[in-house]
C-alpha positions as CSV (number, residue, x, y, z in Angstrom):
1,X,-3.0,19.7,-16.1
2,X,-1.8,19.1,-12.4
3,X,2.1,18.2,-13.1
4,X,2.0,17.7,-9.2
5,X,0.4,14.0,-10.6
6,X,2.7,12.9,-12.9
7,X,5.4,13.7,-10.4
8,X,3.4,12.2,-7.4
9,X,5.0,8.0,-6.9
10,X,2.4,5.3,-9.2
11,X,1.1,4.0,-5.8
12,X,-0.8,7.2,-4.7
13,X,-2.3,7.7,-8.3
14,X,-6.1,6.2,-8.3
15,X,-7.3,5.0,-11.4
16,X,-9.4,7.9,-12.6
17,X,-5.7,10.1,-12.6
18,X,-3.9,7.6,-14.4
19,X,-6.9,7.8,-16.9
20,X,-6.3,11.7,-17.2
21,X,-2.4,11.4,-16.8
22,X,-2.5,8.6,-19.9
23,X,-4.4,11.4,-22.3
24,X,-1.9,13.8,-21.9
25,X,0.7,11.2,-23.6
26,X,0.4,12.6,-26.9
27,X,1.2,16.0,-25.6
28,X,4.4,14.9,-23.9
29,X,5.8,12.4,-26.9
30,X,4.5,15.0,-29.3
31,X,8.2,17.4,-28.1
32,X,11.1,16.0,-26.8
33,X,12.0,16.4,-23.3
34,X,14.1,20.0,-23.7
35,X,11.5,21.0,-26.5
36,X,8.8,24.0,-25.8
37,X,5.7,23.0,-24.3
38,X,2.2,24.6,-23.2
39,X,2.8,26.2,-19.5
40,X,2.9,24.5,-16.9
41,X,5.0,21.0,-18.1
42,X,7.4,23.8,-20.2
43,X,8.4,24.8,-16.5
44,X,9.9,21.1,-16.4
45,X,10.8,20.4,-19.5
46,X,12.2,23.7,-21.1
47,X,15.5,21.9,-19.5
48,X,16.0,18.5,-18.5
49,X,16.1,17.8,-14.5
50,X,15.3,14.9,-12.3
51,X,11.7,15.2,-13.0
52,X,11.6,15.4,-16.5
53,X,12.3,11.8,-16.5
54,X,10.1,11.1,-13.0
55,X,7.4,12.7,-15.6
56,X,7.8,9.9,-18.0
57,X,8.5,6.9,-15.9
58,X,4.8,8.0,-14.6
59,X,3.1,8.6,-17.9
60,X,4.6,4.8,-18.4
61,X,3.1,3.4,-15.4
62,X,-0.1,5.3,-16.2
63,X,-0.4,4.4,-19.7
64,X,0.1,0.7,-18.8
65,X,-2.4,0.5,-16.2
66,X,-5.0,2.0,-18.9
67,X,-4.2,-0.4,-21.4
68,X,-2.5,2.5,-23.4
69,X,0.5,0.2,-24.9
70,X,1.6,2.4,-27.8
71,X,2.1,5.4,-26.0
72,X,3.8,3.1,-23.5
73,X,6.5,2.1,-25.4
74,X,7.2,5.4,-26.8
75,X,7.7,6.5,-23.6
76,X,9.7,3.3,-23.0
77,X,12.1,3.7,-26.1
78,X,12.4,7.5,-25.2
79,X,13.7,6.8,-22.1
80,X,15.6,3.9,-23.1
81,X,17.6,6.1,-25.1
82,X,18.5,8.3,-22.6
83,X,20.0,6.2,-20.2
84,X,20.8,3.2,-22.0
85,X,19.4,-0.9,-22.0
86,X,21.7,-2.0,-19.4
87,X,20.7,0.9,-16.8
88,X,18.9,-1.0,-14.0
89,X,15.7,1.4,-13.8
90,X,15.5,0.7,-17.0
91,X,15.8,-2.7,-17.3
92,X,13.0,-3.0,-14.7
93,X,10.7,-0.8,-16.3
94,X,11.0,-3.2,-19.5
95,X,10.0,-5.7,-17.4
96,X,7.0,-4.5,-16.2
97,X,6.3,-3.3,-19.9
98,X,6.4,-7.2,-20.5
99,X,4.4,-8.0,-17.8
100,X,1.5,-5.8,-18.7
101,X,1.4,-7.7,-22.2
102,X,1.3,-11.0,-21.2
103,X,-1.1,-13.1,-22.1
104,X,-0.8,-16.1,-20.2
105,X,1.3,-17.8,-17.2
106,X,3.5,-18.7,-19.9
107,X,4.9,-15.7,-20.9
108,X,5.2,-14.7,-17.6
109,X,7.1,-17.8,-16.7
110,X,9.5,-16.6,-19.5
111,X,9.6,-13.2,-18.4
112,X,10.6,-14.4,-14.9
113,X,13.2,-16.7,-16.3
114,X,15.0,-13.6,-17.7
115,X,14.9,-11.7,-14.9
116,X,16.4,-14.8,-13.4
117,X,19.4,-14.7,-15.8
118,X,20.1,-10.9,-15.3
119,X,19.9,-11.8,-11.6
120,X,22.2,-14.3,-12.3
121,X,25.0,-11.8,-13.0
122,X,24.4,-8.7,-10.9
123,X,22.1,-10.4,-8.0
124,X,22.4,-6.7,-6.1
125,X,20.2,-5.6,-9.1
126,X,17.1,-4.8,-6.0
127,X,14.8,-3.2,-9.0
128,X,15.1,-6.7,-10.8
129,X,14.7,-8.8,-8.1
130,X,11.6,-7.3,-7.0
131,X,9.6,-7.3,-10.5
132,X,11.0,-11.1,-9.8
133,X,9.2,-11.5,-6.8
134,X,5.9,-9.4,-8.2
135,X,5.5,-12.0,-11.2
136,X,6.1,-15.1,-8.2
137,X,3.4,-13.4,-6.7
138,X,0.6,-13.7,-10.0
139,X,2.1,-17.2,-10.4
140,X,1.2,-18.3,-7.1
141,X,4.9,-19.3,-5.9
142,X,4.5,-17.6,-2.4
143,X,7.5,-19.9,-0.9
144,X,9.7,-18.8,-3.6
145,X,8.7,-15.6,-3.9
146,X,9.5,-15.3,0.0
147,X,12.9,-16.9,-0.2
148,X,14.1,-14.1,-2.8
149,X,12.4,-11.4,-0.4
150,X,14.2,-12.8,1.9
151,X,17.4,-12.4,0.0
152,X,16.5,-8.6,-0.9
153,X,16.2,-8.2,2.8
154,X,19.6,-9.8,3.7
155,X,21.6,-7.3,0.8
156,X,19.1,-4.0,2.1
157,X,17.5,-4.4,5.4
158,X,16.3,-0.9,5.5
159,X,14.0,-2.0,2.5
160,X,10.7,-1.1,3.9
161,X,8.8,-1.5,0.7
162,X,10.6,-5.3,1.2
163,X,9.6,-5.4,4.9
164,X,6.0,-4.7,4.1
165,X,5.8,-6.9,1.1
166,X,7.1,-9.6,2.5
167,X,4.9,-9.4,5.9
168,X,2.0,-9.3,3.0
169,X,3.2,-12.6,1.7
170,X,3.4,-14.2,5.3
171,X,-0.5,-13.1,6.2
172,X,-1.8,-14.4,3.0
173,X,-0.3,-18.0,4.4
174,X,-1.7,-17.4,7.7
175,X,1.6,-17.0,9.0
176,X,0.7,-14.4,11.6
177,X,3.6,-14.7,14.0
178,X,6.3,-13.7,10.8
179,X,3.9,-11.0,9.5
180,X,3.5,-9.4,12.8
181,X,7.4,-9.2,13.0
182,X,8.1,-7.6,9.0
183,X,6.1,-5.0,10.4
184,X,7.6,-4.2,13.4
185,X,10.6,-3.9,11.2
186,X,8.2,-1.6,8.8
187,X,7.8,0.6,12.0
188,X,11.0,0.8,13.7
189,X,12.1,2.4,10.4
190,X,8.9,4.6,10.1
191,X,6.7,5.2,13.5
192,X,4.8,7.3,12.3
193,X,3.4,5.6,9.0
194,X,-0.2,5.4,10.1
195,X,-1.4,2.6,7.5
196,X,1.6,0.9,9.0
197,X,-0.1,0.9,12.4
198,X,-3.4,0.1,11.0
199,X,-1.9,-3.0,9.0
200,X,-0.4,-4.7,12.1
201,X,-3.6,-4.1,14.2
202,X,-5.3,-5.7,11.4
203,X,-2.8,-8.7,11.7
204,X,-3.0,-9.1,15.7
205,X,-6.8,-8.7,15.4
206,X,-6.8,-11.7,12.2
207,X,-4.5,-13.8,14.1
208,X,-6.6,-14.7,17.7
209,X,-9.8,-12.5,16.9
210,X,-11.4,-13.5,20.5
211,X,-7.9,-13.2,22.3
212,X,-8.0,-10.4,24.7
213,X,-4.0,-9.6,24.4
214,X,-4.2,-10.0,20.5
215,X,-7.2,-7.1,20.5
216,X,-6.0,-4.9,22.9
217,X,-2.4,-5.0,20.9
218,X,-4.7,-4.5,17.9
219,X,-6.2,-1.5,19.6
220,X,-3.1,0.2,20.3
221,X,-2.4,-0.1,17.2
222,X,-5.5,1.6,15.4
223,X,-5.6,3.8,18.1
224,X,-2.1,5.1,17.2
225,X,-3.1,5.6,13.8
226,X,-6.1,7.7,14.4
227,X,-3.5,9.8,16.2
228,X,-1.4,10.1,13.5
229,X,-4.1,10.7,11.2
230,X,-7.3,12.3,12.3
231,X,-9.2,11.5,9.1
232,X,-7.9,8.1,8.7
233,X,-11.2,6.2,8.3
234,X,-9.7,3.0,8.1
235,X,-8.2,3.6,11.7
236,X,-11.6,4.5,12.6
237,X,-13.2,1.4,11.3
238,X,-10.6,-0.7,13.1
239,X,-11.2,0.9,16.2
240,X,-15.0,0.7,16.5
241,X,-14.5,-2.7,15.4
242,X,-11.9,-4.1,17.6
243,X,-13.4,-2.5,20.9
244,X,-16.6,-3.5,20.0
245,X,-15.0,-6.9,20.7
246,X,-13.5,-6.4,23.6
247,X,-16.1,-4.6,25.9
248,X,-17.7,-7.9,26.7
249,X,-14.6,-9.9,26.9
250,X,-13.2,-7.4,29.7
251,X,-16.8,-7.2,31.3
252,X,-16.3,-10.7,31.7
253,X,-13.1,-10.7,33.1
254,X,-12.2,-9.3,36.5
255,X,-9.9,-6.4,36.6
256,X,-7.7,-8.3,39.7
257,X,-7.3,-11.7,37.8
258,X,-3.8,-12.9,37.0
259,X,-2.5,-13.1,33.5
260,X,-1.2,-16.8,32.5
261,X,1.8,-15.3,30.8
262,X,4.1,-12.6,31.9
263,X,4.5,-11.2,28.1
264,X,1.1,-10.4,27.1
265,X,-0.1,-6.9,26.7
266,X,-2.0,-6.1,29.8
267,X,-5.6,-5.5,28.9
268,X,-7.0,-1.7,28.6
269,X,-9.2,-0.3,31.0
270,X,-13.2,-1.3,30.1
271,X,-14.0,3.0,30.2
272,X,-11.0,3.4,27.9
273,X,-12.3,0.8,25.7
274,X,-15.8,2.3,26.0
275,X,-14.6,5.7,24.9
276,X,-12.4,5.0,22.3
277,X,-15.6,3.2,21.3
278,X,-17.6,6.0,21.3
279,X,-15.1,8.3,19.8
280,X,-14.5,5.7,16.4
281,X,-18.8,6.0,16.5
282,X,-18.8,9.5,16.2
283,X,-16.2,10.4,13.7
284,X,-17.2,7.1,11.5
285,X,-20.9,9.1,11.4
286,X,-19.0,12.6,11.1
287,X,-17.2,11.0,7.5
288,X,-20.2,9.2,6.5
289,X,-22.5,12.7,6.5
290,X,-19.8,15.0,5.0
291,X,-19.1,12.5,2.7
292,X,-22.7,12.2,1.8
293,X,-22.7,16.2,1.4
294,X,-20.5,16.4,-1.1
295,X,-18.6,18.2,1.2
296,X,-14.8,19.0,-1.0
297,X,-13.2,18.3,2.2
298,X,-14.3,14.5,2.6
299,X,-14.6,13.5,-1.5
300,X,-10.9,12.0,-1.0
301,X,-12.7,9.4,0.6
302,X,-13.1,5.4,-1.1
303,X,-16.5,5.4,-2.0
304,X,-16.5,1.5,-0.6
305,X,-14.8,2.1,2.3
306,X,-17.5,5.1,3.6
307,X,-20.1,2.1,2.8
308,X,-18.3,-0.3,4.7
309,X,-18.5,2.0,8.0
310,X,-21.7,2.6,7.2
311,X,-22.8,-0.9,7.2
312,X,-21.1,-1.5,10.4
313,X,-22.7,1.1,12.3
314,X,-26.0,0.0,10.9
315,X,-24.8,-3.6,12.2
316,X,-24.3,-2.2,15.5
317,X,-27.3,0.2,15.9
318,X,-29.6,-3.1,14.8
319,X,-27.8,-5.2,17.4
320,X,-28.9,-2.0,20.4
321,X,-32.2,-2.5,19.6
């Protein structure tokens, strides 16, 4: 078993790991946390540390997310025991426990109403707050699940899980202008989170697709990630995309002709444009045929997203012709 996964944050875990982290349940509930167990967990768990308990909160997660509820509550009560009902982590973690059993908009409603009450006496409870805003979210109350982000941001405004989220909640209203600036706050506090950049080129690219500022800021943008990232096919993608939009909007416009406002991005050069083109061309095809290979080196890939560039360079090869 790869501990690595269970000590690895539930975002990065796909669904096939949580699968294989969810089996090895009965293995871990089977001994308690300082008992003996088969090399290599007994490394973590001959004593208790940190990650004993990262362990479980993970095989919680994981059991959740593959529908495993027994094994999730075990793993609840265990560490419910340890630290105790009114420790925040843990009152979270309940939460989402609830959440996952739900049945309807009901229960969730009820569940939110609670976390409103334990809000109600310790509103710096962040951990709370956000399962708050996640079950706003599935209940479709984006306003009031923007003015408690909001709130969150105002108590911890180096929250860049916050930042991001709430720039999320902002596109998905079409609010371009307010998700645009979440994320600037996303990357003043990380400048080198590549999906970062690749999310607010997306956004400048959504919000005036056939604007030349809004594409060349949106190919800065995926340009910088690609940077960052070498293999980032999304970047990629974004890149072949967004210049492929440009290239006849700078054709058309002369390199001498005066910009109507003084804050826009001043366009990039039409042979920059034209090789950044070609460069997102050639590594797209350079993923697509190792991936294809089987090569170990590439499987890490999304299976969709390698058919997504493919489709677009088919798109563009049937538009040469």
């Amino acid at each position: 078993m790869a501990t690595s996964n269970l000590l690895s944050p539930p975002a990065q875990i796909t669904p096939n790991t949580a699968l294989k982290l969810s089996q090895k349940a009965p293995i871990i509930l089977s001994s308690s946390p300082t008992s003996s167990l088969p090399w290599p967990l007994s490394l973590l768990f001959s004593r208790e540390t940190p990650e004993t308990w990262t362990i479980h909160e993970n095989l919680l997660l994981a059991a959740l997310r593959t529908g495993d509820d027994a094994s999730a509550r075990q793993v609840l009560d265990r560490l419910t025991s340890r630290f105790g009902e009114s420790n925040e982590r843990i009152i979270a973690l309940r939460g989402i426990y609830e959440e996952a059993l739900a049945k309807d908009d009901k229960e969730l409603t009820k569940i939110l109403d609670g976390y409103g009450k334990v809000l109600e006496s310790d509103p710096t409870n962040i951990a709370v707050r956000k399962r708050g805003i996640a079950v706003m979210k599935s209940l479709g109350k984006t306003a009031e699940a923007i003015a408690s982000l909001r709130v969150l941001l105002d108590n911890s405004p180096t929250d860049v899980e916050g930042w991001a989220e709430m720039s999320d909640m902002y596109a998905s209203i079409g609010s371009w202008g307010q998700a645009i600036y979440c994320l600037e706050e996303v990357l003043l506090m990380m400048p080198n989170a590549w999906s970062a950049h690749a999310q607010i080129a997306t956004l400048h690219y959504l919000s005036a697709p056939a604007s030349v500022p809004s594409l060349s800021m949106s190919l800065r943008h995926f340009a910088r990630s690609v940077e960052l990232n070498e293999s980032y096919l999304r970047g990629y993608y974004g890149l072949k995309l967004v210049s492929k939009k440009l290239l006849p909007l700078l054709s058309e416009t002369p390199s001498n002709s005066k910009r109507n406002d003084e804050d826009d991005v001043p366009p990039p050069k039409l042979q920059t444009v034209k090789k950044l083109e070609e460069l997102a061309t050639g590594k797209l095809a350079e993923i697509i045929r190792e991936y294809k290979s089987g090569n170990k080196k590439w499987a890490a890939f999304d299976e969709a997203e390698v058919i997504a560039a493919r489709e677009l360079l088919d798109r563009d090869d049937k538009t040469e012709r």
